[in-house]
C-alpha positions, -999 to 999 in steps of 0.1 A, spaced: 508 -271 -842 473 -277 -831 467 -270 -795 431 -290 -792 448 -319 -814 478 -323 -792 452 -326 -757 430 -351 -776 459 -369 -784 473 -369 -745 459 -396 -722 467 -407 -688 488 -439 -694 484 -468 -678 517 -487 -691 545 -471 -701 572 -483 -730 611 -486 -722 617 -457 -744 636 -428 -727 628 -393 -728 659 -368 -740 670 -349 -715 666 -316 -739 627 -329 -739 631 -332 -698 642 -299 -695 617 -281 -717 590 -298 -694 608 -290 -662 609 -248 -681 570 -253 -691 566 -256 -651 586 -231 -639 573 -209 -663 536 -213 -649 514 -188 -637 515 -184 -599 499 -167 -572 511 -137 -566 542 -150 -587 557 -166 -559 559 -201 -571 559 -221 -537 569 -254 -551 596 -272 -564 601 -303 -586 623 -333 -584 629 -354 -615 638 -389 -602 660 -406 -624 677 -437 -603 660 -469 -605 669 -474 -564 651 -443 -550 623 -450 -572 625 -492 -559 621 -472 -524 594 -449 -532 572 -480 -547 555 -491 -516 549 -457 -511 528 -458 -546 502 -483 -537 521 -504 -559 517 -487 -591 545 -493 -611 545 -467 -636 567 -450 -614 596 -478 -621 590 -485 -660 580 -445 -670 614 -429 -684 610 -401 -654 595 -397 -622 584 -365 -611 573 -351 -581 560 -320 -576 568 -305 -541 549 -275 -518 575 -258 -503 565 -258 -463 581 -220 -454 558 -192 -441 546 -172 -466 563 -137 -453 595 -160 -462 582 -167 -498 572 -129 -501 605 -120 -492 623 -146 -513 601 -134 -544 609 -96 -532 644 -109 -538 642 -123 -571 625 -92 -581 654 -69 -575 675 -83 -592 658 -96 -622 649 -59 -625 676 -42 -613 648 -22 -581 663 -22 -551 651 -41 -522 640 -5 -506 616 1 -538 598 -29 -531 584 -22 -500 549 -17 -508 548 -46 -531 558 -67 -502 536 -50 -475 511 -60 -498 515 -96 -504 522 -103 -470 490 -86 -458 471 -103 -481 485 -140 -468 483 -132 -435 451 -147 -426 460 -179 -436 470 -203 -409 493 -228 -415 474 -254 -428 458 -229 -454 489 -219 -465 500 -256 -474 473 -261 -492 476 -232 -512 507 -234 -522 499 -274 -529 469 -258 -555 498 -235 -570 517 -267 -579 486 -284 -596 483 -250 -617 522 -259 -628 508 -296 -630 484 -285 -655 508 -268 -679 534 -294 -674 508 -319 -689 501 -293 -718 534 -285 -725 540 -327 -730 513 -333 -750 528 -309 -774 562 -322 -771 546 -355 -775 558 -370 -743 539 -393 -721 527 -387 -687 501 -400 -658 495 -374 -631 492 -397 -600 478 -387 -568 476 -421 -552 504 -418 -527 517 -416 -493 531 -381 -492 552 -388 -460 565 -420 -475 576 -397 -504 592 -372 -479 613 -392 -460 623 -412 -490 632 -381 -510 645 -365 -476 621 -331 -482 616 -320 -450 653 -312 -444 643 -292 -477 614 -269 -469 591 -292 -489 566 -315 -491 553 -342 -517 520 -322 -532 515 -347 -566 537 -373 -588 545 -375 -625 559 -406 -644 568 -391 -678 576 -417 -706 565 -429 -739 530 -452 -746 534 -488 -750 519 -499 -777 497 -532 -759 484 -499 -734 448 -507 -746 438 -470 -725 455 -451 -760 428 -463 -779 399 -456 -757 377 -427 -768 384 -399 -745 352 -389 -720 344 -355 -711 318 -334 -703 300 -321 -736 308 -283 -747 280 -270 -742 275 -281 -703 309 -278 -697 308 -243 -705 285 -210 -700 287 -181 -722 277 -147 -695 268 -116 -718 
């Protein structure tokens, strides 16, 4: 496996093939996100993987018309979760004690901590933060495809509301923070043969001694 050759090889497609993705391939990119780095740890997103062909008729206008989301094997949409963050702390406190058998009690510091550390934000803040944590899980979700060799086209030319009352996430805690059609290239996609375009090495990147 070759990291660099797998990224080169990823590209965001423009039309998508009527080949599905296996669910066993599905699920190791729904693990890839979960197991992302986060903030803290506490992971304040969710994703939905939208298989039926209505909800995704529904969420179409919602997509400034960009069908990828109905011929793509998979939709999915990353989602910020909309609680405060004490609730987030203490969820993650939670998760902690038993994953690790330390009572809740034992914890206390930890989660003074966090929460002192979030408090400043105000609510809008705190959104977008937590809709940054889900572009971090984004990122390895894309990484984690290219290896698997599974399509994708990170889209963030949406109407967020559209997508929440459509997918009913408010009743949820959540909110629409970026979409996802997953699928395979089809082959007349004349983007898979452009030369990728990116900033040379050498600007891209300093070297601090």
């Amino acid at each position: 496996m070759n990291l660099i050759q797998d990224l080169n090889w990823r590209y965001a497609v423009r039309r998508f093939s009527d080949q599905k993705v296996q669910p066993e391939l599905v699920e190791q990119l729904v693990e890839s996100a979960r197991l992302s780095a986060s903030s803290f740890g506490l992971q304040p997103y969710r994703l939905l993987v939208i298989q039926s062909a209505a909800i995704r008729e529904a969420l179409l206008p919602h997509s400034m018309g960009q069908d990828k989301i109905l011929n793509s094997s998979h939709l999915v949409v990353f989602a910020a979760q909309t609680a405060s963050s004490e609730t987030l702390v203490d969820r993650y406190a939670q998760r902690v004690s038993e994953a690790r058998q330390i009572p809740l009690t034992d914890l206390s510091g930890m989660v003074d901590a966090f929460k002192s550390a979030l408090a400043s934000q105000s609510e809008r803040e705190r959104l977008a933060w937590a809709h940054q944590q889900a572009n971090i899980a984004l990122g390895q979700f894309l990484a984690a495809a290219a290896v698997l060799k599974v399509d994708a086209c990170p889209m963030g030319g949406f109407d967020a509301k559209g997508y929440d009352d459509v997918l009913g996430l408010a009743e949820q805690g959540l909110t629409t923070s970026v979409i996802c059609p997953i699928g395979y290239r089809h082959p007349d996609d004349a983007s898979a043969h452009q030369p990728k375009v990116r900033v040379p090495t050498e600007t891209f990147a300093q070297w601090v001694n």
